[in-house]
C-alpha positions as CSV (number, residue, x, y, z in Angstrom):
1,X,5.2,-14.9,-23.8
2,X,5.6,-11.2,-22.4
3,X,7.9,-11.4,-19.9
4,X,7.4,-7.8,-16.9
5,X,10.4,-6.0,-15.7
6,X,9.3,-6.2,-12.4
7,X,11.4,-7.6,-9.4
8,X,10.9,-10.8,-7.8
9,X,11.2,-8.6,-4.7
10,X,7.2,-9.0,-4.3
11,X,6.9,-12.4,-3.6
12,X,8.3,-12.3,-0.3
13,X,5.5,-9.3,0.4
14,X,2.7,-11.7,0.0
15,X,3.3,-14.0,2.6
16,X,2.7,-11.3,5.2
17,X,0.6,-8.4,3.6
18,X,-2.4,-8.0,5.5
19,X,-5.2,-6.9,3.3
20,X,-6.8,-4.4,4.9
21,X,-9.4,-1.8,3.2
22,X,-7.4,1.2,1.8
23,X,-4.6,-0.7,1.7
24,X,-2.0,0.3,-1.5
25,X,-1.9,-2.3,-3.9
26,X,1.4,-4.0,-4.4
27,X,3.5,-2.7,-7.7
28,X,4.8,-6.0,-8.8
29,X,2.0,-7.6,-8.0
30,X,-1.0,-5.2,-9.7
31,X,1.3,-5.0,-12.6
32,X,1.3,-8.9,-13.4
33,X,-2.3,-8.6,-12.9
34,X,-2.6,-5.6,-15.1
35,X,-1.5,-7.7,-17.5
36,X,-2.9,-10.7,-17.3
37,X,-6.2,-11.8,-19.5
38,X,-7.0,-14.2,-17.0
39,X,-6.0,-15.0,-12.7
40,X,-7.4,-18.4,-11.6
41,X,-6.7,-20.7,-8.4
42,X,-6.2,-23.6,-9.9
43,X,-5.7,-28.0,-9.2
44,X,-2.8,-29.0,-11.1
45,X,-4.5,-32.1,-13.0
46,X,-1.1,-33.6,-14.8
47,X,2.2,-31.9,-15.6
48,X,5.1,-33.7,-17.5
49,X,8.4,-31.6,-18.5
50,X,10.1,-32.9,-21.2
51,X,14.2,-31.6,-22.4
52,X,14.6,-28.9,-24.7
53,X,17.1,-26.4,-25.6
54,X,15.8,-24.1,-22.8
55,X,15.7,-27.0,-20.2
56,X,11.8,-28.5,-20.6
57,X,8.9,-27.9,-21.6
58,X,5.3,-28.2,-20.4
59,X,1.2,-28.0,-21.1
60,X,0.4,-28.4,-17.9
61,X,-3.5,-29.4,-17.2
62,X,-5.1,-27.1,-14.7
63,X,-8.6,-27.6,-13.3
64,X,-10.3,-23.8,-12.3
65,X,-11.0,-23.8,-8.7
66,X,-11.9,-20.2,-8.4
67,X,-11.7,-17.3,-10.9
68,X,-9.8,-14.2,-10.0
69,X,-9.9,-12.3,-13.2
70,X,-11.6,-13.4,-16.9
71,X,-14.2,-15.7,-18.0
72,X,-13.0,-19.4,-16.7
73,X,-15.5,-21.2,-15.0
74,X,-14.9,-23.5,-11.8
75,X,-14.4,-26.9,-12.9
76,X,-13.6,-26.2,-16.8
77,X,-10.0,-27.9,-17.3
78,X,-7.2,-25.8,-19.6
79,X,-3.6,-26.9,-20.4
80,X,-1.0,-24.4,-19.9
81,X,2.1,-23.9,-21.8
82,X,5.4,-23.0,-20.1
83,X,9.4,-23.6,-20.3
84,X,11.5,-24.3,-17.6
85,X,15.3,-23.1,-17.7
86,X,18.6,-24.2,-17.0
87,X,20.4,-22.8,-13.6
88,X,24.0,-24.5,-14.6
89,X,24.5,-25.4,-18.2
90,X,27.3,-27.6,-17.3
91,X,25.8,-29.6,-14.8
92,X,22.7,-29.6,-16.4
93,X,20.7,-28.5,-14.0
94,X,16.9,-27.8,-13.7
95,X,15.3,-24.7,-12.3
96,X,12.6,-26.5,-9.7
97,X,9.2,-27.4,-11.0
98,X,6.9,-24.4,-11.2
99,X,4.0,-27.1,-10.1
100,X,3.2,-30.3,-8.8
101,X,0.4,-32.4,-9.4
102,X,-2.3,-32.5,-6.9
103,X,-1.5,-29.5,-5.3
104,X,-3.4,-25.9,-6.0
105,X,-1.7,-22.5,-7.1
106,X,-2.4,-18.7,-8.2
107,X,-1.8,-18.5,-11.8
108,X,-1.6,-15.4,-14.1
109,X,-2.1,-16.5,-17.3
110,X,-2.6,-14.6,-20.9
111,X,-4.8,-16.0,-23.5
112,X,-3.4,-16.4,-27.2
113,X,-3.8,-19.2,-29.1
114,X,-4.1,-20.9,-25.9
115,X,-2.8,-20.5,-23.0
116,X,0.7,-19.5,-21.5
117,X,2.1,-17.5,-18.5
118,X,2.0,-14.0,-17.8
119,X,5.5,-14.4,-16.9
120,X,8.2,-16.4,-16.5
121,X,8.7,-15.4,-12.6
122,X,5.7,-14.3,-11.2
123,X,3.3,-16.4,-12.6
124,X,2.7,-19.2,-10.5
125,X,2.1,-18.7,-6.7
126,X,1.5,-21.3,-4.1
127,X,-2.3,-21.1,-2.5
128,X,-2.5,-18.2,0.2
129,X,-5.6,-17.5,2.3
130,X,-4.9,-13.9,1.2
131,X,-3.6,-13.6,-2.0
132,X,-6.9,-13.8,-3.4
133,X,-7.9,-10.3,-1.8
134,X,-4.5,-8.6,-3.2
135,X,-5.3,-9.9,-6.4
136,X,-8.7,-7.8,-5.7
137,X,-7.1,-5.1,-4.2
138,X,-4.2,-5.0,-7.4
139,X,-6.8,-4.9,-10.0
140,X,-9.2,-2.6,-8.3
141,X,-6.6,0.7,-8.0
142,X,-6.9,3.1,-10.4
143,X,-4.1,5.4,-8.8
144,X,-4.4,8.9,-9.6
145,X,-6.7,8.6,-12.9
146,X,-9.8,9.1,-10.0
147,X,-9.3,12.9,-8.9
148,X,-9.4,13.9,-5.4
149,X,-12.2,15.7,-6.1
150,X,-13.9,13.1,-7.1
151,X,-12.9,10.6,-4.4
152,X,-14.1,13.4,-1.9
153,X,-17.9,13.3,-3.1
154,X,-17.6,9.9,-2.2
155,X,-16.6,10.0,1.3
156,X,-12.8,9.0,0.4
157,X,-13.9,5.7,-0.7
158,X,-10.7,3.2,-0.5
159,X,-10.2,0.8,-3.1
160,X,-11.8,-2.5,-1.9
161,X,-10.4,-5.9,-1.6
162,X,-13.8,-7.6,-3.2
163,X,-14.1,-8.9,-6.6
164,X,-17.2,-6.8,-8.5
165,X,-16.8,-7.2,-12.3
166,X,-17.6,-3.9,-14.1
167,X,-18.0,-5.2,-18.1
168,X,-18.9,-2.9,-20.6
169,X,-20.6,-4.8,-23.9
170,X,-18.5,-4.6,-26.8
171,X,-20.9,-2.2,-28.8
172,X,-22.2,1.3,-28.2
173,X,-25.7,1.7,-29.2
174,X,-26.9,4.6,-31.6
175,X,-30.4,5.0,-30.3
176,X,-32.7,8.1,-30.8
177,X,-31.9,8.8,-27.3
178,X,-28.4,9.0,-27.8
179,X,-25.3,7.0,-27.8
180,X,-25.9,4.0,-25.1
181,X,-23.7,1.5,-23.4
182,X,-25.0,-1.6,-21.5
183,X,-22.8,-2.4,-18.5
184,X,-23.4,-5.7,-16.4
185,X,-22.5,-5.3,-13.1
186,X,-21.2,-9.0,-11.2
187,X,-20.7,-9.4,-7.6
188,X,-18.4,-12.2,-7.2
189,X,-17.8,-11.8,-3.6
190,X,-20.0,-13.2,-0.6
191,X,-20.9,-9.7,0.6
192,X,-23.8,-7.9,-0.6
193,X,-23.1,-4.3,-1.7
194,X,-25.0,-1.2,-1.9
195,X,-24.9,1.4,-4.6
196,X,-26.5,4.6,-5.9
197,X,-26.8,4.7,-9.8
198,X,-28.2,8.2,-11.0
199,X,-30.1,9.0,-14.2
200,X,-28.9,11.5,-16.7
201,X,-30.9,15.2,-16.0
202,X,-30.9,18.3,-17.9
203,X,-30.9,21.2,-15.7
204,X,-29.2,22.8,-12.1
205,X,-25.9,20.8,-11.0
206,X,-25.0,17.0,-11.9
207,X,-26.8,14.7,-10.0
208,X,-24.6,12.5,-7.7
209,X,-23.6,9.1,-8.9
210,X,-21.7,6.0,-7.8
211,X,-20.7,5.2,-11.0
212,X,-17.6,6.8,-13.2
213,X,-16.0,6.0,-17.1
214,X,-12.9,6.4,-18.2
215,X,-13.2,7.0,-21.9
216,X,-10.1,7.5,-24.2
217,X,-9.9,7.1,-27.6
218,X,-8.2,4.2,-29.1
219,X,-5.3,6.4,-30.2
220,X,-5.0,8.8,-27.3
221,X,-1.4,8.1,-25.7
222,X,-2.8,7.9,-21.9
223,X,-6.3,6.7,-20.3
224,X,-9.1,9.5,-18.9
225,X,-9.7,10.5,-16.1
226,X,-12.7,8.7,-14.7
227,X,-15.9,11.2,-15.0
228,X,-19.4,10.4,-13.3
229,X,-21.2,8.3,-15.9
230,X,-25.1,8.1,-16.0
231,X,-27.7,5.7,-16.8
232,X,-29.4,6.7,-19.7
233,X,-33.4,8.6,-19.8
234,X,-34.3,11.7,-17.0
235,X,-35.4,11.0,-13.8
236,X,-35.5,13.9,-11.5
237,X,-36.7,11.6,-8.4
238,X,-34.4,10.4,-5.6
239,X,-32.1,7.9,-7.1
240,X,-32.6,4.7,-5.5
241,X,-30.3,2.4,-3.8
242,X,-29.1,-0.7,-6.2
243,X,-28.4,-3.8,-3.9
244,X,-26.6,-6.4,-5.2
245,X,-26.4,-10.1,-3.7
246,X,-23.4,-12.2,-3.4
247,X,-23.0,-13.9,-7.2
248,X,-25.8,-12.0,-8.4
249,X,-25.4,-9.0,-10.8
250,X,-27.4,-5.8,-12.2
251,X,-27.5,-4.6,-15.8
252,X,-27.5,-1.0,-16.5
253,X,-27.7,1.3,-19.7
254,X,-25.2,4.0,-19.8
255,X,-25.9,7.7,-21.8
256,X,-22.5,7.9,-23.2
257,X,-22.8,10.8,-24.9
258,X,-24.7,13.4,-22.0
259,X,-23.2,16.9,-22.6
260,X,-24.0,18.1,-19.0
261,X,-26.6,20.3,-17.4
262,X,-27.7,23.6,-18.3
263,X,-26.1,24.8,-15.6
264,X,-22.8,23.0,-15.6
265,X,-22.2,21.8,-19.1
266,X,-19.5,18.7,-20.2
267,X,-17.3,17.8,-23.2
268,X,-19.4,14.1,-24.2
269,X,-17.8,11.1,-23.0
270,X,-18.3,9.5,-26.7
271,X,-18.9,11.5,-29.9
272,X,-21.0,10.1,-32.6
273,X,-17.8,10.9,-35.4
274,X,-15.3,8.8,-33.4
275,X,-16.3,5.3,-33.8
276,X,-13.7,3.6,-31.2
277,X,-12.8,3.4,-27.7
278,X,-11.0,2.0,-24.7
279,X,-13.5,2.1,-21.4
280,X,-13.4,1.7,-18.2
281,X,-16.0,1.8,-15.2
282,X,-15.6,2.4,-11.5
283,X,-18.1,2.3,-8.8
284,X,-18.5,3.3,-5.4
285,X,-20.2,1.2,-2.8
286,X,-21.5,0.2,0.8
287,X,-20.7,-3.2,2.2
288,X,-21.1,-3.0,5.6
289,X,-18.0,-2.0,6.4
290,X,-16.4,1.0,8.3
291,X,-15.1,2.6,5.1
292,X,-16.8,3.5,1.5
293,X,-15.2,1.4,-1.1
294,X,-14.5,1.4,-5.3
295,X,-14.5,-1.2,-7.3
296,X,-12.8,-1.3,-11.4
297,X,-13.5,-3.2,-14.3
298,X,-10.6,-3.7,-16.5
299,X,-9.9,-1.6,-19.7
300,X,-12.2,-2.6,-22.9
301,X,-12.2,-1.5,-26.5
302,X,-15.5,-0.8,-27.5
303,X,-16.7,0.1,-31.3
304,X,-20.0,2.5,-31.6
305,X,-22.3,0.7,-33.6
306,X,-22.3,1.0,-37.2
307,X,-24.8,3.5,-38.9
Protein backbone atom coordinates (compact mmCIF):
# COMPACT_ATOMS: atom_id res chain seq x y z
CA UNK A 1 0.00 0.00 0.00
CA UNK A 2 1.73 3.40 -0.88
CA UNK A 3 1.92 5.23 1.95
CA UNK A 4 2.23 9.85 1.12
CA UNK A 5 4.67 11.87 2.92
CA UNK A 6 2.22 14.28 3.59
CA UNK A 7 1.24 15.70 7.19
CA UNK A 8 -1.65 14.88 9.01
CA UNK A 9 -1.78 18.67 9.44
CA UNK A 10 -4.69 18.76 6.74
CA UNK A 11 -7.25 17.17 8.47
CA UNK A 12 -7.88 19.71 10.89
CA UNK A 13 -8.29 22.25 7.50
CA UNK A 14 -11.31 20.41 6.42
CA UNK A 15 -13.54 20.92 9.08
CA UNK A 16 -13.60 24.68 8.38
CA UNK A 17 -12.44 25.24 4.71
CA UNK A 18 -15.06 27.00 2.92
CA UNK A 19 -15.16 26.03 -0.63
CA UNK A 20 -15.50 28.91 -2.42
CA UNK A 21 -14.75 29.29 -6.38
CA UNK A 22 -11.08 30.05 -6.90
CA UNK A 23 -10.34 28.75 -3.88
CA UNK A 24 -6.50 26.94 -3.77
CA UNK A 25 -6.81 23.44 -3.39
CA UNK A 26 -5.47 21.91 -0.22
CA UNK A 27 -1.69 20.15 -0.58
CA UNK A 28 -2.34 17.23 1.53
CA UNK A 29 -5.50 16.86 0.55
CA UNK A 30 -5.13 17.14 -3.64
CA UNK A 31 -2.11 14.95 -3.18
CA UNK A 32 -4.09 11.83 -1.62
CA UNK A 33 -6.42 12.50 -4.29
CA UNK A 34 -3.85 12.68 -6.92
CA UNK A 35 -3.15 9.49 -6.02
CA UNK A 36 -5.94 7.69 -5.56
CA UNK A 37 -7.59 5.36 -8.43
CA UNK A 38 -10.77 5.73 -6.80
CA UNK A 39 -12.71 8.55 -3.87
CA UNK A 40 -16.16 7.25 -2.81
CA UNK A 41 -18.60 8.26 0.13
CA UNK A 42 -19.30 5.17 1.32
CA UNK A 43 -21.91 2.94 4.17
CA UNK A 44 -19.74 0.86 6.12
CA UNK A 45 -21.68 -2.55 5.58
CA UNK A 46 -19.53 -4.96 8.17
CA UNK A 47 -16.04 -4.51 9.55
CA UNK A 48 -14.29 -7.16 11.76
CA UNK A 49 -10.45 -6.66 12.87
CA UNK A 50 -8.76 -9.49 13.71
CA UNK A 51 -4.78 -9.64 15.65
CA UNK A 52 -1.84 -9.71 13.66
CA UNK A 53 1.74 -8.83 14.01
CA UNK A 54 0.85 -5.12 13.03
CA UNK A 55 -2.23 -5.00 15.47
CA UNK A 56 -5.38 -6.23 13.09
CA UNK A 57 -6.46 -6.65 10.14
CA UNK A 58 -9.48 -5.91 8.08
CA UNK A 59 -11.69 -6.24 4.56
CA UNK A 60 -14.00 -4.03 5.50
CA UNK A 61 -17.46 -4.16 3.24
CA UNK A 62 -18.32 -0.73 1.89
CA UNK A 63 -21.49 0.09 0.06
CA UNK A 64 -20.93 3.31 -2.68
CA UNK A 65 -23.05 6.05 -1.70
CA UNK A 66 -21.68 8.59 -4.01
CA UNK A 67 -18.58 8.54 -6.35
CA UNK A 68 -15.95 11.19 -6.06
CA UNK A 69 -13.37 9.91 -8.43
CA UNK A 70 -13.35 6.37 -10.71
CA UNK A 71 -15.85 4.07 -12.02
CA UNK A 72 -17.84 2.70 -8.73
CA UNK A 73 -21.39 2.91 -8.99
CA UNK A 74 -23.93 3.91 -6.12
CA UNK A 75 -25.08 0.92 -4.55
CA UNK A 76 -22.26 -1.66 -5.89
CA UNK A 77 -20.72 -3.14 -2.54
CA UNK A 78 -16.47 -3.62 -2.34
CA UNK A 79 -14.46 -4.94 0.61
CA UNK A 80 -11.59 -3.00 1.55
CA UNK A 81 -8.34 -4.23 2.93
CA UNK A 82 -6.51 -2.35 5.73
CA UNK A 83 -4.16 -2.95 8.99
CA UNK A 84 -4.59 -1.29 12.07
CA UNK A 85 -1.37 -0.59 14.28
CA UNK A 86 -0.15 -0.80 17.67
CA UNK A 87 0.10 2.71 19.74
CA UNK A 88 1.91 0.81 22.93
CA UNK A 89 3.47 -2.49 22.25
CA UNK A 90 3.52 -3.29 25.83
CA UNK A 91 0.17 -2.60 26.74
CA UNK A 92 -1.08 -3.86 23.68
CA UNK A 93 -2.86 -1.23 22.67
CA UNK A 94 -5.02 -0.58 19.48
CA UNK A 95 -4.92 2.57 17.33
CA UNK A 96 -8.92 3.38 17.23
CA UNK A 97 -11.05 1.79 14.57
CA UNK A 98 -10.72 3.62 11.21
CA UNK A 99 -14.66 2.73 10.76
CA UNK A 100 -17.74 1.69 12.28
CA UNK A 101 -20.47 -0.06 10.96
CA UNK A 102 -23.47 1.83 10.01
CA UNK A 103 -21.96 4.98 9.78
CA UNK A 104 -20.74 6.77 6.21
CA UNK A 105 -17.09 8.01 5.39
CA UNK A 106 -14.78 9.64 2.55
CA UNK A 107 -12.48 7.01 1.44
CA UNK A 108 -9.47 7.15 -0.94
CA UNK A 109 -8.84 4.07 -2.11
CA UNK A 110 -6.34 2.50 -4.91
CA UNK A 111 -7.27 -0.42 -6.94
CA UNK A 112 -4.85 -3.53 -7.28
CA UNK A 113 -5.82 -6.79 -7.02
CA UNK A 114 -8.55 -5.36 -5.00
CA UNK A 115 -8.91 -2.89 -3.05
CA UNK A 116 -6.78 -1.18 -0.24
CA UNK A 117 -6.23 2.44 1.12
CA UNK A 118 -4.47 5.27 -0.38
CA UNK A 119 -2.89 5.65 2.85
CA UNK A 120 -2.58 4.63 6.12
CA UNK A 121 -3.55 8.30 7.58
CA UNK A 122 -5.45 10.09 5.28
CA UNK A 123 -7.61 7.63 3.92
CA UNK A 124 -10.65 7.52 5.73
CA UNK A 125 -12.58 10.78 6.62
CA UNK A 126 -15.74 11.12 8.52
CA UNK A 127 -18.88 12.55 6.17
CA UNK A 128 -18.58 16.43 5.68
CA UNK A 129 -21.17 18.50 3.81
CA UNK A 130 -18.10 20.02 2.14
CA UNK A 131 -15.48 17.67 1.73
CA UNK A 132 -17.14 16.49 -1.30
CA UNK A 133 -16.45 19.98 -3.10
CA UNK A 134 -12.55 19.99 -1.95
CA UNK A 135 -12.25 16.66 -3.27
CA UNK A 136 -13.55 18.58 -6.56
CA UNK A 137 -11.65 21.43 -6.10
CA UNK A 138 -8.21 18.97 -5.29
CA UNK A 139 -8.58 17.06 -8.39
CA UNK A 140 -9.61 19.90 -10.63
CA UNK A 141 -6.06 22.22 -10.18
CA UNK A 142 -3.67 21.83 -12.50
CA UNK A 143 -1.32 24.61 -10.91
CA UNK A 144 1.01 26.16 -13.16
CA UNK A 145 0.89 23.44 -16.13
CA UNK A 146 -2.22 26.04 -17.56
CA UNK A 147 -0.13 29.28 -18.57
CA UNK A 148 -1.32 32.68 -17.73
CA UNK A 149 -1.74 33.34 -21.04
CA UNK A 150 -3.94 30.86 -21.46
CA UNK A 151 -5.98 31.34 -18.36
CA UNK A 152 -6.34 35.00 -19.57
CA UNK A 153 -8.30 34.10 -22.92
CA UNK A 154 -10.54 32.64 -20.67
CA UNK A 155 -11.56 35.43 -18.53
CA UNK A 156 -9.21 34.04 -15.45
CA UNK A 157 -11.39 31.12 -15.16
CA UNK A 158 -10.92 29.60 -11.34
CA UNK A 159 -10.66 26.03 -10.90
CA UNK A 160 -14.30 24.87 -9.99
CA UNK A 161 -15.54 22.98 -7.10
CA UNK A 162 -17.98 20.64 -9.53
CA UNK A 163 -17.27 17.24 -10.58
CA UNK A 164 -17.10 17.14 -14.81
CA UNK A 165 -15.22 13.96 -15.80
CA UNK A 166 -12.94 14.70 -18.81
CA UNK A 167 -11.98 10.75 -20.19
CA UNK A 168 -10.01 10.24 -22.96
CA UNK A 169 -10.66 6.57 -24.76
CA UNK A 170 -7.75 4.45 -24.43
CA UNK A 171 -6.92 4.44 -28.24
CA UNK A 172 -5.97 7.14 -30.71
CA UNK A 173 -7.48 6.68 -34.02
CA UNK A 174 -5.43 6.67 -37.42
CA UNK A 175 -8.10 7.98 -39.70
CA UNK A 176 -7.53 9.59 -43.21
CA UNK A 177 -8.24 12.75 -41.51
CA UNK A 178 -5.62 12.37 -39.12
CA UNK A 179 -4.81 11.11 -35.71
CA UNK A 180 -8.32 11.29 -33.60
CA UNK A 181 -9.19 10.96 -30.03
CA UNK A 182 -12.72 10.44 -28.68
CA UNK A 183 -13.30 12.24 -25.35
CA UNK A 184 -16.61 11.73 -23.33
CA UNK A 185 -17.40 14.59 -21.41
CA UNK A 186 -19.62 13.68 -17.84
CA UNK A 187 -21.29 16.17 -15.81
CA UNK A 188 -21.69 14.69 -12.49
CA UNK A 189 -22.80 17.70 -10.73
CA UNK A 190 -26.52 19.13 -10.43
CA UNK A 191 -25.61 22.29 -12.44
CA UNK A 192 -25.85 22.52 -16.02
CA UNK A 193 -22.75 24.01 -17.70
CA UNK A 194 -22.06 25.83 -20.75
CA UNK A 195 -19.06 25.42 -23.07
CA UNK A 196 -17.63 26.48 -26.36
CA UNK A 197 -15.87 23.54 -28.23
CA UNK A 198 -14.15 24.82 -31.59
CA UNK A 199 -13.30 22.86 -34.73
CA UNK A 200 -9.83 22.61 -36.07
CA UNK A 201 -9.27 25.47 -39.13
CA UNK A 202 -6.54 26.00 -41.45
CA UNK A 203 -5.87 29.59 -42.01
CA UNK A 204 -5.58 33.33 -39.99
CA UNK A 205 -5.16 32.91 -36.06
CA UNK A 206 -6.44 29.75 -33.86
CA UNK A 207 -9.85 29.77 -33.33
CA UNK A 208 -10.85 30.09 -29.61
CA UNK A 209 -11.68 26.99 -27.66
CA UNK A 210 -12.78 25.85 -24.23
CA UNK A 211 -11.00 22.86 -24.38
CA UNK A 212 -7.09 22.18 -23.69
CA UNK A 213 -4.59 18.66 -23.74
CA UNK A 214 -1.80 18.07 -22.00
CA UNK A 215 0.09 15.60 -24.08
CA UNK A 216 3.49 14.08 -22.90
CA UNK A 217 5.14 11.21 -23.96
CA UNK A 218 5.15 8.22 -21.79
CA UNK A 219 8.94 8.76 -21.18
CA UNK A 220 9.16 12.50 -20.91
CA UNK A 221 10.24 13.23 -17.18
CA UNK A 222 7.34 16.07 -16.54
CA UNK A 223 3.61 16.61 -18.01
CA UNK A 224 2.81 19.42 -20.88
CA UNK A 225 1.63 22.28 -20.68
CA UNK A 226 -2.02 22.17 -21.50
CA UNK A 227 -2.47 23.55 -25.32
CA UNK A 228 -6.00 24.45 -26.92
CA UNK A 229 -7.15 21.06 -28.31
CA UNK A 230 -9.75 20.95 -31.22
CA UNK A 231 -12.44 18.76 -32.44
CA UNK A 232 -11.53 17.23 -35.41
CA UNK A 233 -12.95 18.42 -39.43
CA UNK A 234 -13.05 22.47 -40.45
CA UNK A 235 -15.72 24.53 -39.65
CA UNK A 236 -15.13 28.15 -40.20
CA UNK A 237 -18.81 29.01 -38.65
CA UNK A 238 -19.36 30.47 -35.16
CA UNK A 239 -18.69 27.69 -32.83
CA UNK A 240 -21.66 26.87 -30.98
CA UNK A 241 -22.37 26.65 -27.33
CA UNK A 242 -22.26 22.84 -25.92
CA UNK A 243 -24.74 22.61 -22.86
CA UNK A 244 -24.55 19.99 -20.78
CA UNK A 245 -27.26 18.79 -18.17
CA UNK A 246 -26.76 17.64 -14.70
CA UNK A 247 -25.74 13.62 -15.15
CA UNK A 248 -25.84 13.93 -18.71
CA UNK A 249 -22.57 13.99 -20.93
CA UNK A 250 -21.25 14.95 -24.56
CA UNK A 251 -18.95 12.98 -26.77
CA UNK A 252 -16.45 14.68 -28.84
CA UNK A 253 -13.65 13.73 -31.49
CA UNK A 254 -10.38 15.38 -30.92
CA UNK A 255 -7.70 16.17 -34.09
CA UNK A 256 -4.70 15.21 -32.11
CA UNK A 257 -2.31 15.77 -34.52
CA UNK A 258 -3.43 19.66 -36.12
CA UNK A 259 -0.05 21.42 -36.87
CA UNK A 260 -1.66 24.98 -36.62
CA UNK A 261 -2.81 27.60 -39.04
CA UNK A 262 -1.15 29.01 -41.86
CA UNK A 263 -0.75 31.92 -40.09
CA UNK A 264 0.31 30.69 -36.67
CA UNK A 265 1.72 27.27 -37.03
CA UNK A 266 2.15 24.45 -33.94
CA UNK A 267 4.48 21.50 -33.00
CA UNK A 268 1.45 18.33 -33.25
CA UNK A 269 0.13 17.35 -30.09
CA UNK A 270 0.68 13.51 -31.23
CA UNK A 271 3.00 12.32 -33.94
CA UNK A 272 2.06 9.37 -35.98
CA UNK A 273 6.02 7.68 -35.07
CA UNK A 274 5.39 7.90 -31.27
CA UNK A 275 2.88 5.35 -30.49
CA UNK A 276 2.28 6.23 -26.59
CA UNK A 277 1.06 8.78 -24.36
CA UNK A 278 -0.09 10.24 -21.11
CA UNK A 279 -3.22 12.78 -21.67
CA UNK A 280 -4.90 15.04 -20.11
CA UNK A 281 -7.95 17.46 -20.84
CA UNK A 282 -9.18 20.66 -19.27
CA UNK A 283 -12.17 22.68 -20.09
CA UNK A 284 -13.47 25.99 -19.40
CA UNK A 285 -17.05 26.62 -18.63
CA UNK A 286 -20.23 28.79 -17.64
CA UNK A 287 -22.45 27.71 -14.77
CA UNK A 288 -24.14 30.39 -13.75
CA UNK A 289 -22.02 31.60 -11.57
CA UNK A 290 -20.14 34.99 -11.05
CA UNK A 291 -16.83 33.57 -12.13
CA UNK A 292 -15.58 31.38 -15.40
CA UNK A 293 -14.53 28.03 -14.20
CA UNK A 294 -12.11 24.82 -15.40
CA UNK A 295 -12.62 21.60 -14.92
CA UNK A 296 -9.57 18.36 -15.34
CA UNK A 297 -9.80 14.94 -16.14
CA UNK A 298 -7.16 12.90 -14.51
CA UNK A 299 -3.86 11.74 -16.36
CA UNK A 300 -4.39 8.66 -18.98
CA UNK A 301 -2.01 6.58 -21.06
CA UNK A 302 -3.25 6.31 -24.37
CA UNK A 303 -1.66 4.00 -27.28
CA UNK A 304 -2.23 5.32 -31.10
CA UNK A 305 -3.76 2.61 -32.83
CA UNK A 306 -1.89 -0.01 -34.44
CA UNK A 307 -1.14 0.37 -38.28
Amino acid sequence: MKTLTVTIGFLLVLADAGAVQGQQSNPGLKATADSSTDIIVAEVLDTNPRKAIEGARDTVQLKVVRTLKGRLEPGQQIGVYYHLLWVDTEKWILEKPKFEKGKHYTVFLIKSNGYTLTDQWLAVLPKHPRLAMDVALSLNEVGDLWSDYWRRQQKGAVVSGLRIDIVPEATVARTKDGLVLSVKIVNHSSEEIRTRLAHEWHGGEWPPTDLYASVSHVQAKRPSSFEPVYLKGEKREKTQETRIAPGKSVTVELRMDWPGTGGQARAPLMAPSQSEYHVRLLMAFDSGRNAREYAAGALKYVRLAVE
